[in-house]
VEXDREN-2710 file (C-alpha; in Angstrom, 1 decimal):
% VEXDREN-2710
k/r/px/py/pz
1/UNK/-3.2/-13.2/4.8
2/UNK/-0.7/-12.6/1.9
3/UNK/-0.6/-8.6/1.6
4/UNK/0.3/-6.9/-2.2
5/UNK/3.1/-5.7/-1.4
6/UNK/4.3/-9.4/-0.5
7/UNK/3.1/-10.9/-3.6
8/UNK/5.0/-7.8/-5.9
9/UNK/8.5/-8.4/-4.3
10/UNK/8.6/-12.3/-5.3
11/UNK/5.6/-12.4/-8.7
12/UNK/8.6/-9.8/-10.4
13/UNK/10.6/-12.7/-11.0
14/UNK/7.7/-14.6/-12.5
15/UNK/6.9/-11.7/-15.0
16/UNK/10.7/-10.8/-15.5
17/UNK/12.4/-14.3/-14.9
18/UNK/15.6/-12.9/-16.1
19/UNK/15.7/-10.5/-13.3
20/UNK/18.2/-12.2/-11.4
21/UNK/20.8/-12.2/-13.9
22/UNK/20.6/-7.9/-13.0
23/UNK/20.3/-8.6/-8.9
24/UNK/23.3/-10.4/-8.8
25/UNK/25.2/-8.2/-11.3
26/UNK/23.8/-5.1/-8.8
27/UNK/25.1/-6.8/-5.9
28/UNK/28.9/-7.8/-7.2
29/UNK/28.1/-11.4/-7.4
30/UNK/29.7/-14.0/-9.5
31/UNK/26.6/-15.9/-10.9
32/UNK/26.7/-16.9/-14.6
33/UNK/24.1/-15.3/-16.8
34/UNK/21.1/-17.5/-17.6
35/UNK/20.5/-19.0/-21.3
36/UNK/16.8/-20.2/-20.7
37/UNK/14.6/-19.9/-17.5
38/UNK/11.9/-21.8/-16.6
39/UNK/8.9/-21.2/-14.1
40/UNK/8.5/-24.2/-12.2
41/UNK/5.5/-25.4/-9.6
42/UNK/5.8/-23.6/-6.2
43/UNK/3.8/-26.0/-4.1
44/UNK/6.3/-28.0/-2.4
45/UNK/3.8/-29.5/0.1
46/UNK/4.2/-33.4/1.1
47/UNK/1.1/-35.8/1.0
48/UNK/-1.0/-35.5/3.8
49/UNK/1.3/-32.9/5.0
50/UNK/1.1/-29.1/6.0
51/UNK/1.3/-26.9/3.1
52/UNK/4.3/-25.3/2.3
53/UNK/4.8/-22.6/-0.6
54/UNK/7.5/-21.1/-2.2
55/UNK/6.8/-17.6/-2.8
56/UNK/8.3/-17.9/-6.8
57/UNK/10.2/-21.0/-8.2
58/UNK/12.2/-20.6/-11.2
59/UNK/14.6/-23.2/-12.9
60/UNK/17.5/-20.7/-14.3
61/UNK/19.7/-22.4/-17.5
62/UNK/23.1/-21.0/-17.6
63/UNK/26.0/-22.2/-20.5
64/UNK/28.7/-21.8/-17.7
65/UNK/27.7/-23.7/-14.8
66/UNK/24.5/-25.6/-16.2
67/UNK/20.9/-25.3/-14.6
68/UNK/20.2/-24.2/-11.1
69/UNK/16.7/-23.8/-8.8
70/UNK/16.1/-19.9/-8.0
71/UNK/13.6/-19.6/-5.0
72/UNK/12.2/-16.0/-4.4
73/UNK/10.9/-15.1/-0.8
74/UNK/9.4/-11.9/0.4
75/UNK/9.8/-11.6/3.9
76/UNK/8.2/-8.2/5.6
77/UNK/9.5/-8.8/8.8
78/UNK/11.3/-11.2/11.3
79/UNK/9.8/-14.7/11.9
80/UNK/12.0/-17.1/13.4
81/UNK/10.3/-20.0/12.2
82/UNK/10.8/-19.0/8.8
83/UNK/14.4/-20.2/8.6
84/UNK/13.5/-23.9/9.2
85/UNK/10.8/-23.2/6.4
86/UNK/13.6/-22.2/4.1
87/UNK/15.9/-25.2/4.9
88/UNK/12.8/-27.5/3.9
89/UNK/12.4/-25.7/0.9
90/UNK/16.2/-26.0/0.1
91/UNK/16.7/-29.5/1.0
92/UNK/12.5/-30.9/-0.7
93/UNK/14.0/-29.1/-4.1
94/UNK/17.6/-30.6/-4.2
95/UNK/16.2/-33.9/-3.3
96/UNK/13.6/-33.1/-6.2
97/UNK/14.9/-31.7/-9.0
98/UNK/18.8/-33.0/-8.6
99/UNK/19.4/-29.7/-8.9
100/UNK/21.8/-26.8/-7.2
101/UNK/19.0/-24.8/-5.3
102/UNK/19.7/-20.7/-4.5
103/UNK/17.1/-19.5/-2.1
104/UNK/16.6/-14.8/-2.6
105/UNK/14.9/-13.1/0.4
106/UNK/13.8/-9.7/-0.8
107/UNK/12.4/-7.6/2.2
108/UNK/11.8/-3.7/2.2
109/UNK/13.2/-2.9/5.9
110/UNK/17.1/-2.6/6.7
111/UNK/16.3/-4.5/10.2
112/UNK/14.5/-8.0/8.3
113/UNK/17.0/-7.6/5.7
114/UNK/19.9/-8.1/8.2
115/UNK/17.9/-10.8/10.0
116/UNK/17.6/-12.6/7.0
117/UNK/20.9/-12.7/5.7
118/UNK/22.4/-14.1/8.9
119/UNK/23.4/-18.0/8.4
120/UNK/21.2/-20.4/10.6
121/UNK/23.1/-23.8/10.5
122/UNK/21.0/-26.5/11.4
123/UNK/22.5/-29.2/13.3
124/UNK/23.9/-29.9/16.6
125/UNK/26.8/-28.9/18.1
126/UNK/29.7/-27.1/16.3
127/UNK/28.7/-29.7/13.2
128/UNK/25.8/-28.2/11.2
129/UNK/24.1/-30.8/8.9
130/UNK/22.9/-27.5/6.5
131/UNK/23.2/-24.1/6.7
132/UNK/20.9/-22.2/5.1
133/UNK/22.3/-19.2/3.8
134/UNK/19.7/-16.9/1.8
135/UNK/21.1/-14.3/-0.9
136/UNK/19.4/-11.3/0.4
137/UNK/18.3/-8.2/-1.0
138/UNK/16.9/-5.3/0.5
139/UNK/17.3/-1.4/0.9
140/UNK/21.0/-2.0/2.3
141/UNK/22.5/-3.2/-0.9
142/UNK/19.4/-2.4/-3.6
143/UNK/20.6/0.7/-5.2
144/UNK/18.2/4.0/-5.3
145/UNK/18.2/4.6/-8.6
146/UNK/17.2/8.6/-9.5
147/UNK/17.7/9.0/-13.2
148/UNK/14.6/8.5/-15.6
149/UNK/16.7/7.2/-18.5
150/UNK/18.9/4.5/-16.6
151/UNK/14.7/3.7/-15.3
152/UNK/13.9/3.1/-19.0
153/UNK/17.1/0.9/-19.3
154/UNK/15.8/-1.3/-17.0
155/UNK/12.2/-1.4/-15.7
156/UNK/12.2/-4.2/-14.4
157/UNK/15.1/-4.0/-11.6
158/UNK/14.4/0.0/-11.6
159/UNK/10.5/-1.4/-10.0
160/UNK/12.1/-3.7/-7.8
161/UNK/14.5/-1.4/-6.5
162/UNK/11.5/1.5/-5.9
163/UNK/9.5/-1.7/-4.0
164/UNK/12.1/-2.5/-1.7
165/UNK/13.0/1.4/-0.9
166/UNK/9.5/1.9/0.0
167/UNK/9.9/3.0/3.1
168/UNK/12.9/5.0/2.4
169/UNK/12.8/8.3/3.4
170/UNK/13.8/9.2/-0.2
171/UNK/10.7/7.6/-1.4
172/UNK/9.1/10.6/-3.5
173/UNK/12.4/11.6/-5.3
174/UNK/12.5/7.5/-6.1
175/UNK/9.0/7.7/-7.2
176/UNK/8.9/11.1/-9.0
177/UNK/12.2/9.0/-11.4
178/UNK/9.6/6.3/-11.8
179/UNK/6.8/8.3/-13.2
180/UNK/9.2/10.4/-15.5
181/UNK/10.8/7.2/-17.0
182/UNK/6.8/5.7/-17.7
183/UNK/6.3/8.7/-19.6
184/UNK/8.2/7.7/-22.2
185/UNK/7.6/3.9/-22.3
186/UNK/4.2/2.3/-24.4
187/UNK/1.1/1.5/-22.7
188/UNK/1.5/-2.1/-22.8
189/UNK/4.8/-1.8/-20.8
190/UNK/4.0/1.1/-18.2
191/UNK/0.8/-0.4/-17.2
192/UNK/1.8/-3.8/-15.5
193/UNK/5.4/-1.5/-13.9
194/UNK/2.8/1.3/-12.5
195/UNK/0.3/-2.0/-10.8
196/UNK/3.3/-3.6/-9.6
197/UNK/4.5/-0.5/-7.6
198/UNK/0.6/0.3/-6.6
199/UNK/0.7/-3.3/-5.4
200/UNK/4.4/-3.3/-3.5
201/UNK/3.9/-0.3/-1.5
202/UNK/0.6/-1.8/-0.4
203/UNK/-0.5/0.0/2.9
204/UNK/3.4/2.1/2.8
205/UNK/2.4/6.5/3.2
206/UNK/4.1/5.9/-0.2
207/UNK/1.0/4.2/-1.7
208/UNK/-0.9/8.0/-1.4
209/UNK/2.4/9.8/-3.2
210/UNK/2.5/7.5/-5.7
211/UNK/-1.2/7.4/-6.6
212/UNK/-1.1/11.3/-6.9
213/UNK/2.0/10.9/-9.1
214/UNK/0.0/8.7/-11.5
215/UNK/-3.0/10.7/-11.3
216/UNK/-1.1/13.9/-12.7
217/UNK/1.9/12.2/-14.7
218/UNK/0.1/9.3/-16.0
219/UNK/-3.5/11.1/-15.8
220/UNK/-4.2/8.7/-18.9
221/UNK/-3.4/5.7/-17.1
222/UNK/-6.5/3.3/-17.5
223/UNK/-5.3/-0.3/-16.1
224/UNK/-8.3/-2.3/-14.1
225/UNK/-6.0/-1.6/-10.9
226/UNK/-5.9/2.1/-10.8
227/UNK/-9.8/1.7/-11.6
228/UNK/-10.6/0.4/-8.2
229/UNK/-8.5/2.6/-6.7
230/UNK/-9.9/5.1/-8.2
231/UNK/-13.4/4.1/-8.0
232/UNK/-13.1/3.3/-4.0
233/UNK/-11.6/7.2/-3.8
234/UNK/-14.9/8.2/-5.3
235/UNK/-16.8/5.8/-2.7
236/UNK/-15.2/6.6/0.0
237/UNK/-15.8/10.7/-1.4
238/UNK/-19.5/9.8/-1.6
239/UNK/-19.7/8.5/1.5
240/UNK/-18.0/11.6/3.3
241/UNK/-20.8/14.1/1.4
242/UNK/-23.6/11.7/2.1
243/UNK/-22.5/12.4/5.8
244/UNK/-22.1/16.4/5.9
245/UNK/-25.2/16.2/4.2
246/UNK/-27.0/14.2/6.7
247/UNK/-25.0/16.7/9.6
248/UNK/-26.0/19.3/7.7
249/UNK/-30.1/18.2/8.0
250/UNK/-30.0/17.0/11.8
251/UNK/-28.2/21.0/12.1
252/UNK/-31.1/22.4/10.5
253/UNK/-33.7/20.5/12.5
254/UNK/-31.7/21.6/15.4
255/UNK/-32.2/25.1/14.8
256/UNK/-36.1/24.4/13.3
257/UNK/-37.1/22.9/16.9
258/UNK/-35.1/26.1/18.5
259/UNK/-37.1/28.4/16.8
260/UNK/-40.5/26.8/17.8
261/UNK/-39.2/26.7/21.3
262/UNK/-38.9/30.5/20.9
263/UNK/-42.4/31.2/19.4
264/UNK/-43.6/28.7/21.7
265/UNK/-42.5/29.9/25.1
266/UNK/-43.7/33.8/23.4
267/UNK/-47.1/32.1/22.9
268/UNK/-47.4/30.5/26.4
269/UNK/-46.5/33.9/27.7
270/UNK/-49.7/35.9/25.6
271/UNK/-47.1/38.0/23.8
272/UNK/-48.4/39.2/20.3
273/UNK/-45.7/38.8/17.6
274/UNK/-46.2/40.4/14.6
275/UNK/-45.0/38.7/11.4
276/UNK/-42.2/40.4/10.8
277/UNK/-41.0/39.8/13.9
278/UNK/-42.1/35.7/13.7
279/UNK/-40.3/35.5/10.1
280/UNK/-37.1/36.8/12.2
281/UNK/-37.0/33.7/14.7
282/UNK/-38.2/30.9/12.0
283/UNK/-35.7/32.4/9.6
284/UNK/-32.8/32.5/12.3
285/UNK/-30.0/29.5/11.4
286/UNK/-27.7/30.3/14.4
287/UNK/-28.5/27.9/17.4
288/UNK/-26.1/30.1/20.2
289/UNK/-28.9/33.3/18.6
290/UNK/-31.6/31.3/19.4
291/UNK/-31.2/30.0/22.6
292/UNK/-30.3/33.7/23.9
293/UNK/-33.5/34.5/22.4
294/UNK/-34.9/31.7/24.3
295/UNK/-33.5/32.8/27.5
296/UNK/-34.9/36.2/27.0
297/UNK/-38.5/34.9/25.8
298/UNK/-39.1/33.5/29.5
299/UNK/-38.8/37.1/31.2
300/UNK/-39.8/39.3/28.2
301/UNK/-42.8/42.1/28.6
302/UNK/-42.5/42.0/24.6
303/UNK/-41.2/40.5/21.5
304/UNK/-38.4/43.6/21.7
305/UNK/-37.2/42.5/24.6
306/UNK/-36.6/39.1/22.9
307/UNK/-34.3/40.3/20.2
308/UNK/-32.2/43.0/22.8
309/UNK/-30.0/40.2/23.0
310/UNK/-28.2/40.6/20.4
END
């Protein structure tokens, strides 16, 4: 099952197709900047064939070099199937389009990162038909970026860069940046940045810091997202009263039935007890009291003998 967090890292380039441009100029590459970019069909799936997906599929226009492919894949861990996957992918949309395909891996651990990046030549022997070499970004070469007004700069790469260092131990600073620069940015621009990261940290210990964050920075944050987060908080707070409450009725039986018990045994025993006396055991709410008085009710000569317990 595709998780949010997966869906965040590569649907940022569907929603910011330009992004790229700012990767590659963030990691020192040489890639012309793009003069148009398209958002092409992902399903790359053969007739009758198993279905195969690329996460996001752009065509990227550039004045330089002309048009190239840019396929996005978010990879959460190691798979090592996935690397004949990606030389399909490469090879179906060259064949395809005629055009120069570039396949980006963008994964939020150092270890799947490194896995990622290294070149699989497929081929046999010390000839390789293809090598499938991904441009790779992850927290190894994705830049922590800590200042609220270089955030506003760019939202766009400042929420990828807060996705992919999601596990980072630096992760509240990186998130605390992020809800200082939304401050200051319109509704209609914070909102889909704030879902994005709610959606890319996913199931991360981040998701908690970052939900408080919005709660008290962004307290007038409305967006559908936050509504059901906010509404299954309130669910699951219901829940957890309507079971105290329910502890809190089987405790008071408890101690009800203890107190019979008491009069009960006092009864069977031809001991008068006055009312006062009676309104003391019935009124008693501590069960270790009452079965002491219990204890005491079997060899008692009278109801003050009961209570000596104490």
């Amino acid at each position: 099952m595709v998780s949010s967090s997966h869906e965040a890292m590569h649907r940022i380039f569907q929603d910011h197709p330009t992004l790229f441009s700012r990767v590659s100029e963030t990691l020192g590459l040489p890639f012309p900047s793009p003069t148009a970019v398209t958002a092409l069909p992902n399903d790359v799936t053969e007739t009758k064939a198993v279905d195969r997906r690329i996460d996001t599929l752009l065509r990227i226009d550039t004045e330089s070099h002309g048009p190239f492919l840019l396929a996005v894949e978010a990879q959460k861990k190691k798979d090592p199937e996935k690397s004949a996957s990606w030389g399909y992918y490469l090879a179906y949309l060259r064949s395809k389009y005629r055009l120069p395909p570039l396949l980006l891996v963008i994964c939020q651990d150092r270890a799947t990162a490194e896995w990622a990046a290294r070149p699989d030549p497929i081929g046999f022997c010390s000839w390789p038909s293809l090598t499938v070499r991904p441009l790779v970004v992850g927290p190894g070469n994705m830049p922590v970026i800590s200042d609220p007004a270089e955030a506003v700069d760019d939202l766009a790469l400042a929420t990828l860069s807060t996705i992919v260092h999601g596990a980072s131990p630096d992760i509240e600073g990186i998130l605390k940046t992020m809800s200082t620069a939304l401050r200051a940015v319109p509704d209609d621009v914070r909102d889909p940045v704030v879902e994005f990261i709610f959606q890319g940290l996913d199931k991360l210990p981040a998701a908690d810091i970052w939900r408080k964050l919005v709660v008290v920075d962004l307290s007038f944050y409305k967006s559908s997202f936050f509504q059901e987060v906010r509404a299954e908080a309130k669910a699951e707070a219901k829940a957890e009263a309507k079971a105290e409450a329910r502890a809190e009725v089987r405790a008071e039986a408890t101690t009800a039935r203890a107190a019979e018990d008491v009069l009960a045994v006092l009864d069977m025993r031809g001991l008068d007890v006055p009312e006062e006396a009676r309104a003391r055991i019935t009124g008693c709410d501590d069960p270790d009291v009452l079965r002491g008085w219990l204890r005491q009710a079997v060899v008692a000569t009278s109801v003050d003998d009961v209570f000596r317990t104490e």
